[in-house]
C-alpha positions as CSV (number, residue, x, y, z in Angstrom):
1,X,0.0,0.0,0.0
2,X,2.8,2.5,0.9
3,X,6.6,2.7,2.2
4,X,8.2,5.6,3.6
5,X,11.7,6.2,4.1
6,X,12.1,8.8,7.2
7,X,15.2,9.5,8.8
8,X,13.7,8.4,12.2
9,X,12.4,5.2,11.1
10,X,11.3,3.4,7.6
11,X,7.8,2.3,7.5
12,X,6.1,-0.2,5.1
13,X,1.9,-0.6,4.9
14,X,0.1,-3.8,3.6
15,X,-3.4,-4.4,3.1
16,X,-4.7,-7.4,5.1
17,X,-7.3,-9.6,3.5
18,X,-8.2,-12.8,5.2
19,X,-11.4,-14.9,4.7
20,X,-14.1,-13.0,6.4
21,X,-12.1,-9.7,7.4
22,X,-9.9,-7.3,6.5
23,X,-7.5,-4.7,7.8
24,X,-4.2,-2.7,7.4
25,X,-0.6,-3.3,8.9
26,X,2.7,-1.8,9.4
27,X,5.7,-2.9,9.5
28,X,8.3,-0.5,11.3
29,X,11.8,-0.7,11.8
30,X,13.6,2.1,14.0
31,X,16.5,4.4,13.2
32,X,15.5,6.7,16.1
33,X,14.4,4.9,19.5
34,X,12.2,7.9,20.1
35,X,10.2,8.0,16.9
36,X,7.8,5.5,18.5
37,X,5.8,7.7,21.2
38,X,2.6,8.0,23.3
39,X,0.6,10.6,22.3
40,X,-1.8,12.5,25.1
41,X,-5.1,13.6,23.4
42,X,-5.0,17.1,24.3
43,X,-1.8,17.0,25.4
44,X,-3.0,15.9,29.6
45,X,-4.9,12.9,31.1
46,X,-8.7,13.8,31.6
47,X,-9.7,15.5,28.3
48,X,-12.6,15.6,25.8
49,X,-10.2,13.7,23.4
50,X,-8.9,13.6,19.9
51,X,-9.2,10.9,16.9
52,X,-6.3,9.5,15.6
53,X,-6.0,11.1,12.8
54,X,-6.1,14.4,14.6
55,X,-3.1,13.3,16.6
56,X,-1.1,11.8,14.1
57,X,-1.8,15.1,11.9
58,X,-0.8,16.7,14.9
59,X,2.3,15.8,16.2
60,X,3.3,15.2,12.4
61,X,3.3,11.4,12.4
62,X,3.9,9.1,9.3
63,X,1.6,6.1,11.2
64,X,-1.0,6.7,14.1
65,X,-2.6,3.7,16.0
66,X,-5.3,4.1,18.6
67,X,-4.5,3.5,22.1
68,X,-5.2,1.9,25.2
69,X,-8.4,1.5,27.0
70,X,-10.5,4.2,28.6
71,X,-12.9,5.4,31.5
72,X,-15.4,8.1,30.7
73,X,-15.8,10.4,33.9
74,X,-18.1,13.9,33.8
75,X,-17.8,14.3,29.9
76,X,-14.1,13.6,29.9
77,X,-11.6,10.5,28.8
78,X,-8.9,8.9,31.1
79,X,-6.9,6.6,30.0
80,X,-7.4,3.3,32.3
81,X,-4.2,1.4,33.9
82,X,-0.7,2.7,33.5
83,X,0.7,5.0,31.1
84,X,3.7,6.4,30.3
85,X,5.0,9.4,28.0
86,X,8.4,10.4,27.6
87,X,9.4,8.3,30.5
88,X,6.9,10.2,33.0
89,X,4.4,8.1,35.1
90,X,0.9,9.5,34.1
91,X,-1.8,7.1,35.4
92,X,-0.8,4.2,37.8
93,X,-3.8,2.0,38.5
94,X,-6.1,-1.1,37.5
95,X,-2.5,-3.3,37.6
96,X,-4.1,-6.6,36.6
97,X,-4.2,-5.9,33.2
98,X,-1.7,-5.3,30.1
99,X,1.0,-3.1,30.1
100,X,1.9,-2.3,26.5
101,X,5.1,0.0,26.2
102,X,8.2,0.9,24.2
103,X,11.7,0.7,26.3
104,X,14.5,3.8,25.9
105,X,16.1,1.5,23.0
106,X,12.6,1.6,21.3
107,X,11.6,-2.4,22.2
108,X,8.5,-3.5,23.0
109,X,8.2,-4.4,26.8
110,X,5.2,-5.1,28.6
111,X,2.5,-7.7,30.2
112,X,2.2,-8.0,33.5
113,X,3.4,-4.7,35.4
114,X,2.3,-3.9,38.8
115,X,4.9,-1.8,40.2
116,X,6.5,1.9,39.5
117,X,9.8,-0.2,39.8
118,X,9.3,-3.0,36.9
119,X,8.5,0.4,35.2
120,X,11.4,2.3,36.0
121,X,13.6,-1.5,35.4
122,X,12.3,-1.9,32.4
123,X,13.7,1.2,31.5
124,X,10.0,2.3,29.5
125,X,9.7,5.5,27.8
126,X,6.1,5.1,26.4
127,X,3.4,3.2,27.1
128,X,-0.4,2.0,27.6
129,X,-3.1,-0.6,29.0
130,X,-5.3,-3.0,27.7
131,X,-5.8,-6.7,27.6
132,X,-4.9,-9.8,26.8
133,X,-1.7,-10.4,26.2
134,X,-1.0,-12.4,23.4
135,X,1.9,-13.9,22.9
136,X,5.1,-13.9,24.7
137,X,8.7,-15.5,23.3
138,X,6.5,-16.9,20.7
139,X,4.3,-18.5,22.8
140,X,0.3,-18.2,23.3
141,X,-0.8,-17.0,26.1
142,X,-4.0,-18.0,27.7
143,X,-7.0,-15.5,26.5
144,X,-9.5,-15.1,29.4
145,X,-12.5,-16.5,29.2
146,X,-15.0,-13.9,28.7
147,X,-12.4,-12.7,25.9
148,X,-12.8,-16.1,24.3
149,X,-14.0,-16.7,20.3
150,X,-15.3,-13.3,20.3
151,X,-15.2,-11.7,16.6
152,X,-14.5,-8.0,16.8
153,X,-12.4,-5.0,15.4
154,X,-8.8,-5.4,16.9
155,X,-5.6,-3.2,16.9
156,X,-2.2,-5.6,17.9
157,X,0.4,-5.1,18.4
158,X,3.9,-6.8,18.2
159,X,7.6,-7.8,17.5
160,X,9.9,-9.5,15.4
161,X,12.7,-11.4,16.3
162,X,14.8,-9.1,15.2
163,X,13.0,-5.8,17.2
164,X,11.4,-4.7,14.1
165,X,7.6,-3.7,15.2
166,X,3.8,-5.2,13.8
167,X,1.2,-2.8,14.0
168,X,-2.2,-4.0,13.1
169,X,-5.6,-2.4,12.8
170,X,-8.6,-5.2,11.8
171,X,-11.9,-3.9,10.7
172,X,-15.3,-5.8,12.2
173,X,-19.3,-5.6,12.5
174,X,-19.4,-4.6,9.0
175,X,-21.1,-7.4,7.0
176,X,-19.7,-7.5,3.5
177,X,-16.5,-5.7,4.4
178,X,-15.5,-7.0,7.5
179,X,-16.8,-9.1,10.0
180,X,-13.7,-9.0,12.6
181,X,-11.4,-11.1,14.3
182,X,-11.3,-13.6,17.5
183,X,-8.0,-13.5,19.9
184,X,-7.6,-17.0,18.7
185,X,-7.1,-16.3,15.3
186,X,-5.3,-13.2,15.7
187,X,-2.6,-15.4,17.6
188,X,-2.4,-17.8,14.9
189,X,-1.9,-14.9,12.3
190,X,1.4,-13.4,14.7
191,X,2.8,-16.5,14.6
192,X,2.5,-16.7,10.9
193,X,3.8,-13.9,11.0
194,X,7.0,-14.9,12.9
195,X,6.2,-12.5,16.0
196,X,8.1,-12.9,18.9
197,X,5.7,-10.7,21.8
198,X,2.4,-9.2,21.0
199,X,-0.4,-7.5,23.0
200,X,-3.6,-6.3,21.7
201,X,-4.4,-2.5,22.4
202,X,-8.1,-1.2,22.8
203,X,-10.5,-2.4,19.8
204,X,-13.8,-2.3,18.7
205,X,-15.0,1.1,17.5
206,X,-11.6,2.6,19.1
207,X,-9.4,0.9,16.0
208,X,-7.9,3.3,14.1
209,X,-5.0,2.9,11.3
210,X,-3.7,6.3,9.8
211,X,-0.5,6.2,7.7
212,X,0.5,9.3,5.5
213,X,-2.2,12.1,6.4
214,X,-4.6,9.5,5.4
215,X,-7.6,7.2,7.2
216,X,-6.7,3.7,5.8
217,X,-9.4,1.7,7.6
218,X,-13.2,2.1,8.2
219,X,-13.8,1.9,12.1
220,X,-16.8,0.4,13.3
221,X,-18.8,3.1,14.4
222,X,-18.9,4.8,10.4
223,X,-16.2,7.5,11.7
224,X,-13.3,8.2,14.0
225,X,-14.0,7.9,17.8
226,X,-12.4,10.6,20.2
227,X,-9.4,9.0,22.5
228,X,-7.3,9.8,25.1
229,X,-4.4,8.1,24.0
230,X,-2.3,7.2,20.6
231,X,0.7,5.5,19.5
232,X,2.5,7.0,17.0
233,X,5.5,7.0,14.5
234,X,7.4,10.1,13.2
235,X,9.7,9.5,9.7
């Protein structure tokens, strides 16, 4: 679909059709360990929120991904678990879940995080929550039951062997387009794949894929949804 060539990092777009869904990915290799970054919506926790385009347009990304999960409190978004952004502790809470974040050399570290410490060991820069985890040194991990065989929109997340990052955004509830994805499957696809760790960010009608000042996919709810956190990738 598209490569770009950025100083910071050289990112290549494919289209992803499978039998009975379809979606977008990126495949990311970093020059720069800071071109991969957690965006704020608004720039502060607690806000009204911003789509992903609007961030990626923003902060003058080449590739924008939603984020992690969210609470909705008196009209405003926070974003729910830990998170991280430029190596400052924004929201520490809800520690049973998935800890998605990028380390000072730009790796992907997370799982399961439930101290400031692991935090400040793993030496994380960025990062956000959601759940499940779904693969760990190329292994499945066990997807909780009421997770289980459930077809939806998805955004994953993951790495080669080598470091290089996955990111993937899989449309859903759209008969004719795109029905969705279960856990299951997306597993079996990262392995395919050859991916080493992988976690799956927030999904549903929060999936968003923007590469190149452009919407690639077609979220769930017929347009953008406002968020309180993004992943992004400057050239």
């Amino acid at each position: 679909v598209g490569q770009t060539f950025g100083q910071r990092s050289t990112v290549k777009v494919f289209s992803l059709k499978e039998s009975g869904y379809k979606g977008y990915m990126a495949k990311v290799k970093l020059h720069d360990p800071s071109a991969v970054k957690l965006v704020l919506s608004n720039g502060k926790v607690g806000s009204v929120g911003e789509t992903t385009s609007q961030v990626g347009e923003r902060s003058k990304a080449i590739l924008a991904i939603n984020g992690g999960g969210f609470a909705r409190q008196n009209g405003k978004l926070y974003p729910m678990g830990i998170t991280v952004v430029n190596g400052e502790i924004k929201t520490f809470y809800q520690t049973d879940l998935s800890f998605i974040g990028f380390n000072e050399k730009g790796q992907l570290v997370g799982g399961d995080v439930t101290s400031k410490k692991q935090i400040r060991d793993l030496n994380v820069r960025n990062g956000a929550t959601f759940v499940p985890t779904l693969l760990k040194d190329g292994k499945k991990q066990t997807i909780p039951s009421k997770w289980r065989n459930k077809r939806e929109p998805r955004t994953l997340i993951g790495h080669f062997t080598n470091g290089d990052l996955l990111f993937i955004v899989i449309d859903g509830r759209q008969e004719g387009h795109s029905k969705g994805v279960t856990l299951e499957e997306a597993q079996d696809k990262l392995l395919e794949f050859k991916i080493k760790d992988a976690y799956t960010l927030d999904g549903g009608g929060s999936s968003t894929f923007y590469y190149n000042g452009k919407l690639m996919n077609r979220p769930s709810d017929g347009r953008e949804r406002r968020l309180p956190t993004h992943f992004v990738v400057m050239p």
